[in-house]
C-alpha positions as CSV (number, residue, x, y, z in Angstrom):
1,X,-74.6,129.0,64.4
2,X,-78.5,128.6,65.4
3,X,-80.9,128.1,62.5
4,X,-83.4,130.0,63.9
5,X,-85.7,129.0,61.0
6,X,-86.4,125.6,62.4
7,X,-88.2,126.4,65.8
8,X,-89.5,123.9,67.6
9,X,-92.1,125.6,70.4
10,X,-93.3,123.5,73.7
11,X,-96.0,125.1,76.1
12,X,-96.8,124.0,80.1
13,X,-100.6,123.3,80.2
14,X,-101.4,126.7,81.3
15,X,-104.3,128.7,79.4
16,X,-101.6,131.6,78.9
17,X,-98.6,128.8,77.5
18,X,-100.8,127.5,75.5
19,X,-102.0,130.6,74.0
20,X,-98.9,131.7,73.4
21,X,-97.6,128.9,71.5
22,X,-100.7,129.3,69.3
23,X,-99.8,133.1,68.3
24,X,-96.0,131.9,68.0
25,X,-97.0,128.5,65.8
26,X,-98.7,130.6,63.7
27,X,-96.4,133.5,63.2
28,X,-93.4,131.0,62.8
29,X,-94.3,127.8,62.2
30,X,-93.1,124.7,64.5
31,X,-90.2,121.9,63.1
32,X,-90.9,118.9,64.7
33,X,-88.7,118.5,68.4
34,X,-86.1,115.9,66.7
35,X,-85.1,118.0,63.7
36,X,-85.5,121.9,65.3
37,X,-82.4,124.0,65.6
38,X,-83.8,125.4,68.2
39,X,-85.7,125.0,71.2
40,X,-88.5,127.5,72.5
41,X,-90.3,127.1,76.3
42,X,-93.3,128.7,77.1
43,X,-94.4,128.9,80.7
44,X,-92.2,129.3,83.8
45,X,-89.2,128.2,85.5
46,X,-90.3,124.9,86.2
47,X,-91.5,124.2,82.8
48,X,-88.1,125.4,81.9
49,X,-86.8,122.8,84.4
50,X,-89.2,120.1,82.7
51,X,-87.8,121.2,78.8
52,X,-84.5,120.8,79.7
53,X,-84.5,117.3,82.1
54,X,-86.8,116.3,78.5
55,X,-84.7,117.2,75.5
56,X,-81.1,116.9,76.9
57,X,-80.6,113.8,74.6
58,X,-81.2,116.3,72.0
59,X,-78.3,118.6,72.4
60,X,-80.2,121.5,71.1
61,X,-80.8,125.0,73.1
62,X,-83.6,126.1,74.4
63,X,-84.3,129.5,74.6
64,X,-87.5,130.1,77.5
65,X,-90.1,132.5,77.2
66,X,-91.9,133.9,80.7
67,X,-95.4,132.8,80.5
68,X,-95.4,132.2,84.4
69,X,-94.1,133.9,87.5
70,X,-90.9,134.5,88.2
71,X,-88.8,133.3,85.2
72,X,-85.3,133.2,86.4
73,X,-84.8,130.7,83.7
74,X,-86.4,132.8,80.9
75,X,-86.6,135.6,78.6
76,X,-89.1,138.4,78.5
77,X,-92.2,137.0,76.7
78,X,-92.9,139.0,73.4
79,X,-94.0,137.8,69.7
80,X,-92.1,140.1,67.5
81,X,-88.7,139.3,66.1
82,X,-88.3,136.2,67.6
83,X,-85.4,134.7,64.7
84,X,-83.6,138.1,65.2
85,X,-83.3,137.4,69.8
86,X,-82.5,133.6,68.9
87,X,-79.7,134.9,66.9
88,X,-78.6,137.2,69.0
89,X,-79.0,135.5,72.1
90,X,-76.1,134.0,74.2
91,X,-75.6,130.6,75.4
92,X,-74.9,129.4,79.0
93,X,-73.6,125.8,79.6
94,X,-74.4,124.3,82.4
95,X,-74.2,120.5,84.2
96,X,-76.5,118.9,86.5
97,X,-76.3,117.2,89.8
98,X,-76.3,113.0,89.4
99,X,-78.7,111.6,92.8
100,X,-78.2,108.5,93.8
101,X,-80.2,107.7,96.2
102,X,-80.7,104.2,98.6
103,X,-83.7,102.9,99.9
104,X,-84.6,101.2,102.7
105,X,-86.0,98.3,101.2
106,X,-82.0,97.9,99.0
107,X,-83.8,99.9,96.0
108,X,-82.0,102.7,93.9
109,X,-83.3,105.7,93.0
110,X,-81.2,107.6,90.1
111,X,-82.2,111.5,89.1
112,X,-80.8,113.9,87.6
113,X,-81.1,118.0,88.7
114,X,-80.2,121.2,87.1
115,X,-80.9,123.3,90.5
116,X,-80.4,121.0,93.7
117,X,-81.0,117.8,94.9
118,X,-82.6,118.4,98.5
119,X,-83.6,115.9,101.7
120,X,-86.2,116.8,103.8
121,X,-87.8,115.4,106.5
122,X,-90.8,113.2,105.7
123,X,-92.4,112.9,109.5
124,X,-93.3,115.2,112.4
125,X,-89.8,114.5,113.9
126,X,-86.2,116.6,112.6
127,X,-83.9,114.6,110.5
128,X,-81.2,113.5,111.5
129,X,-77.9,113.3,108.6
130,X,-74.1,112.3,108.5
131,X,-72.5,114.3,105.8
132,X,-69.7,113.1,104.0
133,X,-67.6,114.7,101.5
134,X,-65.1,112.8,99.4
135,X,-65.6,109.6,101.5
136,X,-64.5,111.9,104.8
137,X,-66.8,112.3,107.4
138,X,-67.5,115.9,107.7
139,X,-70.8,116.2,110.2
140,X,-71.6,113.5,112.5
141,X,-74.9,114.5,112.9
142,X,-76.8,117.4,111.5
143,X,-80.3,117.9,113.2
144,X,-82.8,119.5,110.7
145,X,-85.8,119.6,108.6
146,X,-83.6,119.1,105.6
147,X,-80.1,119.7,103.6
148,X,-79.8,120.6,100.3
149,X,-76.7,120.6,97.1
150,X,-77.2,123.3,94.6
151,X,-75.5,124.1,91.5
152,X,-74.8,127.7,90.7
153,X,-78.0,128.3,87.9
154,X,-80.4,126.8,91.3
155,X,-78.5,128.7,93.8
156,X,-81.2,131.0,93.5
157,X,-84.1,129.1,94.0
158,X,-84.5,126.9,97.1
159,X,-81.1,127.3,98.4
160,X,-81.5,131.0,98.3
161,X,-84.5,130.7,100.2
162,X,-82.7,128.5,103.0
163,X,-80.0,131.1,103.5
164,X,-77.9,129.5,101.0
165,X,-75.1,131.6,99.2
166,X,-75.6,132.9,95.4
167,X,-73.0,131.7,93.2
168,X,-71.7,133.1,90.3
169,X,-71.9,130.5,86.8
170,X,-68.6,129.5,85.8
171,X,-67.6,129.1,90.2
172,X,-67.1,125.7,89.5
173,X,-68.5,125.6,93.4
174,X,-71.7,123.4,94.7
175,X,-73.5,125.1,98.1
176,X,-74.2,122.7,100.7
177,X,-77.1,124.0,102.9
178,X,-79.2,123.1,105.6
179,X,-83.0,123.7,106.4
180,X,-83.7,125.2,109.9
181,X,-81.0,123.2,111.6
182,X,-81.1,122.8,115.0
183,X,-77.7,121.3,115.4
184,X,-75.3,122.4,115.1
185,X,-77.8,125.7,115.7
186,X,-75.5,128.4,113.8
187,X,-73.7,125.7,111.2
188,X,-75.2,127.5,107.7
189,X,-73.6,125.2,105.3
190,X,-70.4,124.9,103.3
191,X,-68.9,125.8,99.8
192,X,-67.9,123.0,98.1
193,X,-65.9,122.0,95.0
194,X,-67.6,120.9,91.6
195,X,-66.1,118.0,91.9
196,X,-67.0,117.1,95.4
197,X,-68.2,113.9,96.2
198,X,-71.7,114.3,98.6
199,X,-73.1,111.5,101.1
200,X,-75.8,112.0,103.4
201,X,-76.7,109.4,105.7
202,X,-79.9,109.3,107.7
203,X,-79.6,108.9,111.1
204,X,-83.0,106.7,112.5
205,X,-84.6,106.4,109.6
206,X,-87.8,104.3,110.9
207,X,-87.8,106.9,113.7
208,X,-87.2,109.7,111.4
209,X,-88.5,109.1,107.5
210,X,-86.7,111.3,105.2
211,X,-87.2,111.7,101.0
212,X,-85.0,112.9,98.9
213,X,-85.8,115.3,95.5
214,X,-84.4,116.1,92.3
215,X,-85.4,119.0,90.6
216,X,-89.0,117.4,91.6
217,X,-88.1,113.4,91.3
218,X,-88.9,112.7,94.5
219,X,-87.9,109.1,96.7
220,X,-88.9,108.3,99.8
221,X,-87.9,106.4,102.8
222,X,-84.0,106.8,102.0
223,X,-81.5,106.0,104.2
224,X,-78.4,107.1,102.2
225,X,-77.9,109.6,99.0
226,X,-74.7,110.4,97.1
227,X,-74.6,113.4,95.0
228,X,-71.9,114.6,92.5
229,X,-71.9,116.8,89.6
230,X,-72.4,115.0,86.1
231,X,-69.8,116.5,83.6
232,X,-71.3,114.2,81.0
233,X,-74.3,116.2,80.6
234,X,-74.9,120.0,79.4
235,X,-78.0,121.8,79.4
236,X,-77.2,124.6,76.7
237,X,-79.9,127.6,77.8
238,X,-80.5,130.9,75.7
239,X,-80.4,134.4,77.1
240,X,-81.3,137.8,75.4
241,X,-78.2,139.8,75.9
242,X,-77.8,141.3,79.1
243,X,-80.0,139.3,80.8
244,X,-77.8,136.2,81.3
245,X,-77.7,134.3,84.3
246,X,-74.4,136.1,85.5
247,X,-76.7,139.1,85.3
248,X,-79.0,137.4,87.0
249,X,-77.4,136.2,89.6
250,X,-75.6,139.6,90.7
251,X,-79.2,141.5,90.4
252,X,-80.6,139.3,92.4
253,X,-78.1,140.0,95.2
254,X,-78.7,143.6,95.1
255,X,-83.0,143.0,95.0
């Protein structure tokens, strides 16, 4: 059970987020982020991305509110009977991706992502990448600007806009996709388990630089990156009813 009477309210740096959180502080108060029982986001999805990456130590929901563009990650923005949508709202569990990626000076780069951890090419050249799944080799050598593993809640977002498939929440399936490959020319990706083990290796990497990005954690010059799903965390996000991200999801598919 929420108690929807300790609200704790976080804006982006927007001139609308920040306004908002103004009218909301004011008409509900704010509880301090440690001891709320409940977490509201003003701005847009990346904010949203931001909130969540920030207070998942926390265990606490957060409930976003569309002060930005698109807003796949958030509610309808409106002031009046906020308590009465936090109490109603329903909760989504989901778990992010774990990055591990090398460097090619021996370094490690570790990142977490709620939508996809993506590779692109960081030069004027295509990248070239082994893909391995489980420790099997599954592509010897994938020509492209980049590849990309998405979770179900970001199979909308970048993946979507690489050709990637939607997938339902709750699939228990990751999308492997790749970025204008070149070859193999009509290879669009794979479906792969949750609990798929992911390695890239890059091909040439002085010849052909490529960086590697979680949900905006970005390292460069890598030459390998392993990618698996990290059951140890959950991101609990709040949906007015109806407007889930199942909904979501299908609507979008029909757009």
């Amino acid at each position: 059970m929420l108690d929807v009477n300790k609200i704790s309210f976080l804006a982006s740096d927007t001139d609308v987020a920040c306004e908002a959180r103004a009218a909301m502080v004011d008409s509900y108060g704010d509880t301090p982020l440690e001891e709320a029982g409940v977490i509201v986001a003003l701005g847009g999805d990346g904010f949203m991305l931001q909130t969540l990456h920030a207070t998942q130590h926390l265990d606490t929901p957060v409930y976003g509110m569309n002060c930005g563009t698109v807003g796949f990650l958030m509610n309808e923005y409106h002031e009046p009977k906020l308590r009465d949508r936090l109490a109603e709202a329903v909760e989504e569990d989901i778990n992010p991706l774990r990055m591990k990626a090398i460097r090619e000076d021996g370094t490690v780069h570790e990142a977490l992502a709620i939508n996809e951890v993506s590779l692109l090419r960081a030069g004027s050249q295509a990248a070239k990448l082994r893909i391995f799944v489980d420790g099997r080799e599954r592509l010897e050598e994938l020509v492209c600007d980049g590849a990309l593993v998405s979770t179900p809640a970001g199979s909308t977002a970048y993946n979507y806009s690489a050709h990637g498939p939607i997938l339902p929440i709750g699939s228990e399936v990751l999308a492997l996709t790749a970025m204008s490959a070149f070859r193999p020319r009509r290879w669009r990706g794979a479906l792969l388990p949750k609990s798929a083990k992911v390695r890239f290796d890059v091909l040439q990497p002085k010849k052909r630089p490529v960086m590697a990005d979680a949900d905006g954690r970005s390292a460069g010059n890598v030459v390998s990156v392993e990618i698996t799903s990290e059951p140890r965390v959950t991101h609990r996000i709040l949906f007015d009813p109806g407007h889930g991200l199942e909904e979501r999801l299908i609507r979008e598919q029909f757009a």
